[in-house]
Every structure is written in C-alpha cells, then in structure tokens.
PQR file of N, CA, C, O and H, with PARSE charges and radii, in Angstrom:
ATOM      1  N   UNK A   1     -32.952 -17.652-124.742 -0.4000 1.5000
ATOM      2  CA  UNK A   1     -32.491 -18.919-125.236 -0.0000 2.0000
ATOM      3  C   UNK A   1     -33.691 -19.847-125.433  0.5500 1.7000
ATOM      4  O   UNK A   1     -34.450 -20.178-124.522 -0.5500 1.4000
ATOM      5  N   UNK A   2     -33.806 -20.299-126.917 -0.4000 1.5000
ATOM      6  CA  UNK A   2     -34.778 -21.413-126.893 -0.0000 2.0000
ATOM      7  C   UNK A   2     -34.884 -22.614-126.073  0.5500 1.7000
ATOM      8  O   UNK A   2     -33.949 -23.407-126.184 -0.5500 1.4000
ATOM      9  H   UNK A   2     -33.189 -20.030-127.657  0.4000 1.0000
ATOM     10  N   UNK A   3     -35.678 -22.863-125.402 -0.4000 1.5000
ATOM     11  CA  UNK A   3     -36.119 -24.184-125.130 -0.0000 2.0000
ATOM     12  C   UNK A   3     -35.908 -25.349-126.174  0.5500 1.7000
ATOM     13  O   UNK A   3     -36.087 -25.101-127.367 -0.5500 1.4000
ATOM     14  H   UNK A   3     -36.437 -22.219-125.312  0.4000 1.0000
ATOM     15  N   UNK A   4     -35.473 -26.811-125.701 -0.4000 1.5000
ATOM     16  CA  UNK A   4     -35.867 -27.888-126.459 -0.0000 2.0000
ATOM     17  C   UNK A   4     -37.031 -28.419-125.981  0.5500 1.7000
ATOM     18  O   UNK A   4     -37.105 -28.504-124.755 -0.5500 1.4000
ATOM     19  H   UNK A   4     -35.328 -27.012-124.732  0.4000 1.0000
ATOM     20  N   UNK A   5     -38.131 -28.867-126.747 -0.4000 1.5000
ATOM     21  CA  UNK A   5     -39.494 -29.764-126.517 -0.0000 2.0000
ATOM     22  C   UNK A   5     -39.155 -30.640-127.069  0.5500 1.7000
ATOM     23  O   UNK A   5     -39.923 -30.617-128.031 -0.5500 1.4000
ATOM     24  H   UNK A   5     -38.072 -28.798-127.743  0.4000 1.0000
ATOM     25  N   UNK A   6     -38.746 -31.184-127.156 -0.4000 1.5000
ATOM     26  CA  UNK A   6     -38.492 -33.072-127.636 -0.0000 2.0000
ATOM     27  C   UNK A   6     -38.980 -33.826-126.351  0.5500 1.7000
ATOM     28  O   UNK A   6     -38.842 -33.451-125.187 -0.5500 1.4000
ATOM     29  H   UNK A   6     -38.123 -31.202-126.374  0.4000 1.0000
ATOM     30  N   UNK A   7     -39.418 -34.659-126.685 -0.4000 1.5000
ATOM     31  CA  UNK A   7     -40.094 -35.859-125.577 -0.0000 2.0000
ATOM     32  C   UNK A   7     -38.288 -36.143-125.016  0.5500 1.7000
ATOM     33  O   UNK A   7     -37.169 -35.744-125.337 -0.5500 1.4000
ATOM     34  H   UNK A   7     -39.531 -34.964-127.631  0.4000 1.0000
ATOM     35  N   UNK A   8     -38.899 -37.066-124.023 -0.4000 1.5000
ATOM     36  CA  UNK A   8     -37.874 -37.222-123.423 -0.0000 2.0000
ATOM     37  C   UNK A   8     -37.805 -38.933-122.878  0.5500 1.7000
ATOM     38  O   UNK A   8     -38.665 -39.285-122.070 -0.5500 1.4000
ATOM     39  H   UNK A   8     -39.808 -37.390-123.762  0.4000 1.0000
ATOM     40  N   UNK A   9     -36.989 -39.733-123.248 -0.4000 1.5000
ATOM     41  CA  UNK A   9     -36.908 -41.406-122.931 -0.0000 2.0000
ATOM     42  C   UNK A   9     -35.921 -41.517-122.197  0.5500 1.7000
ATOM     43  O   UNK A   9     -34.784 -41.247-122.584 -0.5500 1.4000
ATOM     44  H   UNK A   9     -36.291 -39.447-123.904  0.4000 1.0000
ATOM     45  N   UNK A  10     -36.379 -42.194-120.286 -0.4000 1.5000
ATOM     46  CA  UNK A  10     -35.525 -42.535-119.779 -0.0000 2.0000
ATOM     47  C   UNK A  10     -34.722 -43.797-119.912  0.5500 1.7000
ATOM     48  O   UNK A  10     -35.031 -44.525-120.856 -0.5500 1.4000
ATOM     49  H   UNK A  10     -37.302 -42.413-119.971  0.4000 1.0000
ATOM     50  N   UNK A  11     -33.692 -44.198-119.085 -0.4000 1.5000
ATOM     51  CA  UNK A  11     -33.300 -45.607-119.300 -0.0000 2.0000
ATOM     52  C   UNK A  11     -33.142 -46.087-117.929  0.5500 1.7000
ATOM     53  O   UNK A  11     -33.605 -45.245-117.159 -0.5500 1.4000
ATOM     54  H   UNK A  11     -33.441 -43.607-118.319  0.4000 1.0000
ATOM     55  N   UNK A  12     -32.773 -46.884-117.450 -0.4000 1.5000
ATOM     56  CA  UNK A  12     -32.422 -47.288-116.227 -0.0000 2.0000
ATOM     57  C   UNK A  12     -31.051 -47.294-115.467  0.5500 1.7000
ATOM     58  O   UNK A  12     -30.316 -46.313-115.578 -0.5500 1.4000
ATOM     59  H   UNK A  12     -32.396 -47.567-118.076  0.4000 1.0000
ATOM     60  N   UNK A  13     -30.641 -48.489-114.610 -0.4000 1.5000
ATOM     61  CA  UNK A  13     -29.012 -48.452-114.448 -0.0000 2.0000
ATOM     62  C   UNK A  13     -28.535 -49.853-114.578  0.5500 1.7000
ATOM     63  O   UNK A  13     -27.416 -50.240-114.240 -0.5500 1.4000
ATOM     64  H   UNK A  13     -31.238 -49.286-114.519  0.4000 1.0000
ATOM     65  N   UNK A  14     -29.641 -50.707-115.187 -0.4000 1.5000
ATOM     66  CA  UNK A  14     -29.325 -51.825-115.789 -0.0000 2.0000
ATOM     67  C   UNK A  14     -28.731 -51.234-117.632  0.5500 1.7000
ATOM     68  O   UNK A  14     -28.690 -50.146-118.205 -0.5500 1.4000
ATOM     69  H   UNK A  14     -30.549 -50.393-115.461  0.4000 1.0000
ATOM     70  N   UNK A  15     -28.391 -52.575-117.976 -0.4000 1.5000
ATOM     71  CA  UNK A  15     -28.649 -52.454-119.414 -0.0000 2.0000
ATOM     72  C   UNK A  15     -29.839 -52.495-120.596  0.5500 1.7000
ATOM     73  O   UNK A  15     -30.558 -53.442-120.916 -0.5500 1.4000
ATOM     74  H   UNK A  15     -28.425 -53.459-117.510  0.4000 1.0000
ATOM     75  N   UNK A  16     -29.805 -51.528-120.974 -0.4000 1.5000
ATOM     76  CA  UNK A  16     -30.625 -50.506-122.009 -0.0000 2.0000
ATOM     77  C   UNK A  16     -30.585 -50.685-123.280  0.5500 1.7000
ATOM     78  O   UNK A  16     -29.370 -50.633-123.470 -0.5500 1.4000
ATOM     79  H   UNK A  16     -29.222 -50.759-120.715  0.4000 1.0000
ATOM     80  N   UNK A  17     -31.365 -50.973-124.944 -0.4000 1.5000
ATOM     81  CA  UNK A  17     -31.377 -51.037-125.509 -0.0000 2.0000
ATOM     82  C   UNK A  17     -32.302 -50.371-126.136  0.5500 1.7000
ATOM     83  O   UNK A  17     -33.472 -50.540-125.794 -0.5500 1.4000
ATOM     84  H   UNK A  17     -32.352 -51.015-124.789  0.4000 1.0000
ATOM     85  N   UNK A  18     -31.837 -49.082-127.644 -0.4000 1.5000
ATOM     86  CA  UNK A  18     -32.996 -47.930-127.671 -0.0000 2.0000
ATOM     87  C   UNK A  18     -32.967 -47.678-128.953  0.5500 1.7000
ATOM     88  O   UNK A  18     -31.990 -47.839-129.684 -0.5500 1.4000
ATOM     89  H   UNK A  18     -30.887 -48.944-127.922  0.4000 1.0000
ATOM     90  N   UNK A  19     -33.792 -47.367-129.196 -0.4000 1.5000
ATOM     91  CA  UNK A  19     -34.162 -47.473-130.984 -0.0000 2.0000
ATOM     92  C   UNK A  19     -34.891 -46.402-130.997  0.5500 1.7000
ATOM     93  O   UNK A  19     -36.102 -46.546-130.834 -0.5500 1.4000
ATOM     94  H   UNK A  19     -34.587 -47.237-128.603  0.4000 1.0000
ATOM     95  N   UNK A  20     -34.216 -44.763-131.237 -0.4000 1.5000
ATOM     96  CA  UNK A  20     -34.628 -43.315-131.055 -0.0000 2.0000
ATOM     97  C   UNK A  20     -35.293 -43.218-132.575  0.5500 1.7000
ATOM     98  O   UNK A  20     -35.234 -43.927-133.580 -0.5500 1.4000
ATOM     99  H   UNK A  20     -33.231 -44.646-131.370  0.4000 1.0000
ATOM    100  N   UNK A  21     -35.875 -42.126-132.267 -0.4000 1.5000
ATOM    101  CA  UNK A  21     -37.122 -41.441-133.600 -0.0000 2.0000
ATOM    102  C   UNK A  21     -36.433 -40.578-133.465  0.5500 1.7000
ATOM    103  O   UNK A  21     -35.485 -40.383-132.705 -0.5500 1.4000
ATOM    104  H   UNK A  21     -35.923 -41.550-131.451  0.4000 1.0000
ATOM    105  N   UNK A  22     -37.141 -39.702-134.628 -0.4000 1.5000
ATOM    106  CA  UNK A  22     -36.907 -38.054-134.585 -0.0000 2.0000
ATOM    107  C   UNK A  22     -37.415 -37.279-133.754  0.5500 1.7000
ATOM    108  O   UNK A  22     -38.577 -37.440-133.381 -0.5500 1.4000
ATOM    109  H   UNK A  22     -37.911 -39.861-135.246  0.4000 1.0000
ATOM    110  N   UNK A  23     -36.622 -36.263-133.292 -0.4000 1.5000
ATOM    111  CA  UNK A  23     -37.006 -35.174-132.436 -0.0000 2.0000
ATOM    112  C   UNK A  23     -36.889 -35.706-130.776  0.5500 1.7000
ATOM    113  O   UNK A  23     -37.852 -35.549-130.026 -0.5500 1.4000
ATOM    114  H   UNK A  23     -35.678 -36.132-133.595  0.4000 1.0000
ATOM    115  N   UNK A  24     -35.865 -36.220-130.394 -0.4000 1.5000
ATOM    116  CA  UNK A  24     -35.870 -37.109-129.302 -0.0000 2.0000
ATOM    117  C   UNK A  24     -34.865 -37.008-128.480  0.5500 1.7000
ATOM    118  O   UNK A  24     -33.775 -37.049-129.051 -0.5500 1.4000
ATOM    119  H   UNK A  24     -35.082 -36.348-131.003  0.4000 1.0000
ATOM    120  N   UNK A  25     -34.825 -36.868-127.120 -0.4000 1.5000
ATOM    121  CA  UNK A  25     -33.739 -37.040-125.936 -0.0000 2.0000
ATOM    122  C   UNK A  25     -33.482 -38.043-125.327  0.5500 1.7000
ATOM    123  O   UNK A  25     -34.304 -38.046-124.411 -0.5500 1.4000
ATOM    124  H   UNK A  25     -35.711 -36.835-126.656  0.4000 1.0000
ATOM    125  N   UNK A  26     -32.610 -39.273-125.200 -0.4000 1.5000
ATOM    126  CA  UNK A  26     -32.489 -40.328-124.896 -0.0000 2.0000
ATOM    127  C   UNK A  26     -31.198 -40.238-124.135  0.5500 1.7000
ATOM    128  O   UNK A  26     -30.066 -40.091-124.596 -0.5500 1.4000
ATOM    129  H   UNK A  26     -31.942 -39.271-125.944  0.4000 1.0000
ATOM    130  N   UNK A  27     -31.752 -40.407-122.312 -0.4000 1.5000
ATOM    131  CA  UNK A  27     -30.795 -40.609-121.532 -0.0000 2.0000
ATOM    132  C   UNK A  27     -30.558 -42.505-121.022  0.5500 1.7000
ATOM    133  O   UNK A  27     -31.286 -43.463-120.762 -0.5500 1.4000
ATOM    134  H   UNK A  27     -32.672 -40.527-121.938  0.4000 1.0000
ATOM    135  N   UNK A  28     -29.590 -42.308-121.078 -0.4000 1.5000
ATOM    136  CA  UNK A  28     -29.310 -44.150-120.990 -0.0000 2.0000
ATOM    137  C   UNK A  28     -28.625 -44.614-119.079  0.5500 1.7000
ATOM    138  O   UNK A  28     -28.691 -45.751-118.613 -0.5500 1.4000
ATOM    139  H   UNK A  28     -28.998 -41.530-121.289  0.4000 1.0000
ATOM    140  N   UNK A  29     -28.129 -43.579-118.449 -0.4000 1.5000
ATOM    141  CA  UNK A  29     -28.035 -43.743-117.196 -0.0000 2.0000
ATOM    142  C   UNK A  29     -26.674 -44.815-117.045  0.5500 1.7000
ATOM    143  O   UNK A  29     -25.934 -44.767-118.028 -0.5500 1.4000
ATOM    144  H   UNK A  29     -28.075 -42.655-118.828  0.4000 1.0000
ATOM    145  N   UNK A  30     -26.341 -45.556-116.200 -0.4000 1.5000
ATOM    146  CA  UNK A  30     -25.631 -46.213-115.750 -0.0000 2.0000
ATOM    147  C   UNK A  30     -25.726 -47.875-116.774  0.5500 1.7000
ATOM    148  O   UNK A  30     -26.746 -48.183-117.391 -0.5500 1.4000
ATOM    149  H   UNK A  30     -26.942 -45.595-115.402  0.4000 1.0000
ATOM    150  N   UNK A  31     -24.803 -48.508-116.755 -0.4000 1.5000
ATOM    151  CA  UNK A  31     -25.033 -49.705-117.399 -0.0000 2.0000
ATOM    152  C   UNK A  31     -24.337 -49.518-118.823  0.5500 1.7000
ATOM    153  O   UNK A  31     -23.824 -48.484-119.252 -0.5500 1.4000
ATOM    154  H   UNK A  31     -23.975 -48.257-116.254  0.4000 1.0000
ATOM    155  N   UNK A  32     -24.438 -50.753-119.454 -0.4000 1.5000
ATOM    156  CA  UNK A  32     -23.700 -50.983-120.860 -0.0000 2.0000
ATOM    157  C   UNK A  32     -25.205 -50.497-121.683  0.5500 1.7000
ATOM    158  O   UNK A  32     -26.173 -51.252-121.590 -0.5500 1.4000
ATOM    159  H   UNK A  32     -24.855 -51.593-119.106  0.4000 1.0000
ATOM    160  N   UNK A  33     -25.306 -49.362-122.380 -0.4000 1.5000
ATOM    161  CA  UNK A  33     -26.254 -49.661-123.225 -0.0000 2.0000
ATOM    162  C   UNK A  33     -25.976 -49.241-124.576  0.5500 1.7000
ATOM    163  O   UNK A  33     -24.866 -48.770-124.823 -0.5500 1.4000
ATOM    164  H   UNK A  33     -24.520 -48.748-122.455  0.4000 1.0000
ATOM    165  N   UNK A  34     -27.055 -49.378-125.699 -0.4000 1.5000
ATOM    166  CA  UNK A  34     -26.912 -49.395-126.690 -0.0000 2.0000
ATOM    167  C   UNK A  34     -27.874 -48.478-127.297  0.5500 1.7000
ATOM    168  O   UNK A  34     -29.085 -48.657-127.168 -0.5500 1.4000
ATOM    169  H   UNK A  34     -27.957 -49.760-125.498  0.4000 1.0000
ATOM    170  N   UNK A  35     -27.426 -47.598-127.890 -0.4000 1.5000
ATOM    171  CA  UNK A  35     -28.234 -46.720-128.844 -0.0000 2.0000
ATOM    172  C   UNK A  35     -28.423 -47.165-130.176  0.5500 1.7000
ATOM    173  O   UNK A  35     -27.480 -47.700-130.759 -0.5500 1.4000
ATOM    174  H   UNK A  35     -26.442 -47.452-127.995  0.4000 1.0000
ATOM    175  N   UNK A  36     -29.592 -47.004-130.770 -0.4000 1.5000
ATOM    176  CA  UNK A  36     -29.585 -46.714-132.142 -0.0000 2.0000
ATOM    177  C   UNK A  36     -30.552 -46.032-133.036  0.5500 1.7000
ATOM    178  O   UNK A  36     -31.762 -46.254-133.084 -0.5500 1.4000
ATOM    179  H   UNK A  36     -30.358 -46.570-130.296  0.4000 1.0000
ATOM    180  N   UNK A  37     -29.820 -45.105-133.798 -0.4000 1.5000
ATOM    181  CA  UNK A  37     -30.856 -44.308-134.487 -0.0000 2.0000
ATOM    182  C   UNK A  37     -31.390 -44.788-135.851  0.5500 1.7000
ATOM    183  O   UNK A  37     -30.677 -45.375-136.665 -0.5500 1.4000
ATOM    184  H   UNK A  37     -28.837 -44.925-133.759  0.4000 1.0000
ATOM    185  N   UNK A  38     -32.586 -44.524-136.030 -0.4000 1.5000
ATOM    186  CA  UNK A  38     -33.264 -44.668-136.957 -0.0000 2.0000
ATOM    187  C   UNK A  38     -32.945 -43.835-138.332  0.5500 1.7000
ATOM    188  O   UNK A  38     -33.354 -42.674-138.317 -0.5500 1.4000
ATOM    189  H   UNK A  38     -33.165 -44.047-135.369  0.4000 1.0000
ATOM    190  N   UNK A  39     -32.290 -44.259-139.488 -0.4000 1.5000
ATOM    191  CA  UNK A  39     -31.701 -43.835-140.854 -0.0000 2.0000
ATOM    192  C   UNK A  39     -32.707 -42.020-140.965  0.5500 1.7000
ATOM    193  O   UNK A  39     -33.873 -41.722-140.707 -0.5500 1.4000
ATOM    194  H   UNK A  39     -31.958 -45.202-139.500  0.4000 1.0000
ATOM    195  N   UNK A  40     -31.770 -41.382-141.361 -0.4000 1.5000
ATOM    196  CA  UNK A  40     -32.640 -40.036-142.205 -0.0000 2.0000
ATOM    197  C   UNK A  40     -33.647 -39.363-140.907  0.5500 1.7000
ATOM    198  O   UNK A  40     -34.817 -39.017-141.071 -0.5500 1.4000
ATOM    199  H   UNK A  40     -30.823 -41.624-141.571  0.4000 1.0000
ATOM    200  N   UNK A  41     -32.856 -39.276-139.559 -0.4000 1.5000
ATOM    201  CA  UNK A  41     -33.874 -38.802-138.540 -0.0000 2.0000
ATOM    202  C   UNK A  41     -33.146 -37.536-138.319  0.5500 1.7000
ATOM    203  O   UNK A  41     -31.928 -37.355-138.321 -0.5500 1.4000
ATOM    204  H   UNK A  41     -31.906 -39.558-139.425  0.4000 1.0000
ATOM    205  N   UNK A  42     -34.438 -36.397-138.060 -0.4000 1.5000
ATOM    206  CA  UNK A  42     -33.993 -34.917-137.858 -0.0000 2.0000
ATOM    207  C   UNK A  42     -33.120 -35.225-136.238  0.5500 1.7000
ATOM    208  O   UNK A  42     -32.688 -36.236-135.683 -0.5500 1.4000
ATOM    209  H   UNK A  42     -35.427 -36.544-138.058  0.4000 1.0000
ATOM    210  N   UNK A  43     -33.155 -34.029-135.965 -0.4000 1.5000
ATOM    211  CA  UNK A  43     -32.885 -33.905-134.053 -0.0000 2.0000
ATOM    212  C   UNK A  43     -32.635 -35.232-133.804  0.5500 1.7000
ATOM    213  O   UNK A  43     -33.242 -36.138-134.376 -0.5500 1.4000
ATOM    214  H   UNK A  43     -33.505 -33.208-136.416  0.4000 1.0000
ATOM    215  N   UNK A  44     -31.725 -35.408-132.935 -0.4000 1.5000
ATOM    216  CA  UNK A  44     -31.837 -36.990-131.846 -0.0000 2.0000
ATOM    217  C   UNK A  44     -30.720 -37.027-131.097  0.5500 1.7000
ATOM    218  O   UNK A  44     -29.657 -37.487-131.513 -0.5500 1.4000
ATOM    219  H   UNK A  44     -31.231 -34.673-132.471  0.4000 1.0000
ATOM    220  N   UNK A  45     -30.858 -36.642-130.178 -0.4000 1.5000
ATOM    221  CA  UNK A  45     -29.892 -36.165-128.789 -0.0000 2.0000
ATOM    222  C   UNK A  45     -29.661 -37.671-127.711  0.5500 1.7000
ATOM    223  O   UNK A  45     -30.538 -37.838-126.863 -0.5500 1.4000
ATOM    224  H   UNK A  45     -31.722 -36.269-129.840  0.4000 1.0000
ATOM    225  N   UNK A  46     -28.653 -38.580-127.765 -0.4000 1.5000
ATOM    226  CA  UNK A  46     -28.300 -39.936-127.260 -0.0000 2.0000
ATOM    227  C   UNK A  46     -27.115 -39.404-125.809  0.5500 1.7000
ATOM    228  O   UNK A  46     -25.903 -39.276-125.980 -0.5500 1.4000
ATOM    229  H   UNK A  46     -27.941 -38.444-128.454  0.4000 1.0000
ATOM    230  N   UNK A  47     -27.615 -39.236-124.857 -0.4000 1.5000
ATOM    231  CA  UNK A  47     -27.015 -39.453-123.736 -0.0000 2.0000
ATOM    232  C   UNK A  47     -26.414 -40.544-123.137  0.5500 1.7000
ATOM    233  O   UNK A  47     -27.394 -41.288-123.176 -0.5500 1.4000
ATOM    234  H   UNK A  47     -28.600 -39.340-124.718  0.4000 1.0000
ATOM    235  N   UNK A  48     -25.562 -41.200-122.620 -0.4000 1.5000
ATOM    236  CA  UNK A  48     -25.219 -42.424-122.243 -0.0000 2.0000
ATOM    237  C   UNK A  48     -24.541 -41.619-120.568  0.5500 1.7000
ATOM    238  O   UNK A  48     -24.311 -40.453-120.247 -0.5500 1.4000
ATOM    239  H   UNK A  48     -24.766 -40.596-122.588  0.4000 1.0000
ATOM    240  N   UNK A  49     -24.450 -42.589-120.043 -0.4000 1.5000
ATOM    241  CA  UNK A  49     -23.941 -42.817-118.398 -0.0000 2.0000
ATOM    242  C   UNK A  49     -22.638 -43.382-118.177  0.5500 1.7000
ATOM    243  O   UNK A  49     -21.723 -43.499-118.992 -0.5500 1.4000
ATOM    244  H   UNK A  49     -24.638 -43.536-120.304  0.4000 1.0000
ATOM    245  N   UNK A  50     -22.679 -43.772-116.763 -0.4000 1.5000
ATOM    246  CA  UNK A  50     -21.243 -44.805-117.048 -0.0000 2.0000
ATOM    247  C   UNK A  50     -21.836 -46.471-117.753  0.5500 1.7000
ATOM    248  O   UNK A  50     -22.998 -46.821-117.960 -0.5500 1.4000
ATOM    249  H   UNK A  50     -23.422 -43.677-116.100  0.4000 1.0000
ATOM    250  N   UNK A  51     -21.003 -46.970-117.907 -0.4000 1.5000
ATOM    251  CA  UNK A  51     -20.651 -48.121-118.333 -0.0000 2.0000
ATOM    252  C   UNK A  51     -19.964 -48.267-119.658  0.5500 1.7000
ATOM    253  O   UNK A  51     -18.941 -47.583-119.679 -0.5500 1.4000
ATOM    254  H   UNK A  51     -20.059 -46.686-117.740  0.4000 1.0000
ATOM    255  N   UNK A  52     -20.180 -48.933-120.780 -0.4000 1.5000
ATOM    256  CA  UNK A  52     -19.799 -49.497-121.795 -0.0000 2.0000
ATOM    257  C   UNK A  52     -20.571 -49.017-122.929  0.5500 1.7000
ATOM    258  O   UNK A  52     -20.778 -49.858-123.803 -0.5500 1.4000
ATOM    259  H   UNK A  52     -21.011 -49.489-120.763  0.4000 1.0000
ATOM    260  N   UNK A  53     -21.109 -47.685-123.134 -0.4000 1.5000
ATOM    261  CA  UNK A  53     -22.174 -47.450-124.025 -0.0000 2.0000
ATOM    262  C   UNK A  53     -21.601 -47.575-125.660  0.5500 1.7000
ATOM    263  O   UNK A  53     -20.439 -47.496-126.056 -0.5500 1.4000
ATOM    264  H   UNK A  53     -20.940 -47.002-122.424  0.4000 1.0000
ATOM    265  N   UNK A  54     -22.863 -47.800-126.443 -0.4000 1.5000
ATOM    266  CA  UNK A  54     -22.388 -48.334-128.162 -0.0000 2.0000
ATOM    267  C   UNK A  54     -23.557 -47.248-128.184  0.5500 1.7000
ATOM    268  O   UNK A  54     -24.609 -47.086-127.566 -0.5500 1.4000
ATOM    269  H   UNK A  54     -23.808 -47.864-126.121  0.4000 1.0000
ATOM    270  N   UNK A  55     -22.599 -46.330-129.581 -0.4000 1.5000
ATOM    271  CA  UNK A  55     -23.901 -45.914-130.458 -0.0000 2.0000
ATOM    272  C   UNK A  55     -24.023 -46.081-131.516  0.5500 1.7000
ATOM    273  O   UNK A  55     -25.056 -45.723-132.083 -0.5500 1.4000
ATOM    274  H   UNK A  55     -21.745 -46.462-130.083  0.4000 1.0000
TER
END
C-alpha cells in the first residue's frame, strides 16, 4: 500500500482558520474551525474534530 507524503498542518483545540495548498493534510482538532481550499488544487485532505467545523 502506498504511502501519502503530503506535508502535514496541525491545528489546535481552540478555533482554527486554514487556507490549504495542494498536496496537503489538514487536521483541525477540537474547536469551531474553518477550512478553505484554494480554487483548482490537486490532493487536499481537510480533517476537522469536534466542534462546529465549515468547509
């Protein structure tokens, strides 16, 4: 099974606000947070936690 190498961006267990690239793992943890991806991006893997998450 392949591996993923994508960098990897944590978040905290406050609230989070994230503005992902291509090729990217974005865990958001606990809290209300907010994802958003950048138009025409390959790969981009948005994890969220508990709270209130927007993507």
């Amino acid at each position: 099974m392949a591996r993923l190498r994508f960098p990897h961006v944590y978040g905290t267990n406050s609230h989070d606000e994230f503005i992902t690239g291509d090729n990217q793992i974005t865990f958001g943890y606990a809290g209300n947070d907010s994802f958003t991806s950048y138009s025409y991006t390959d790969y981009n893997f948005m994890v969220g936690g508990k709270g209130d998450d927007h993507y």
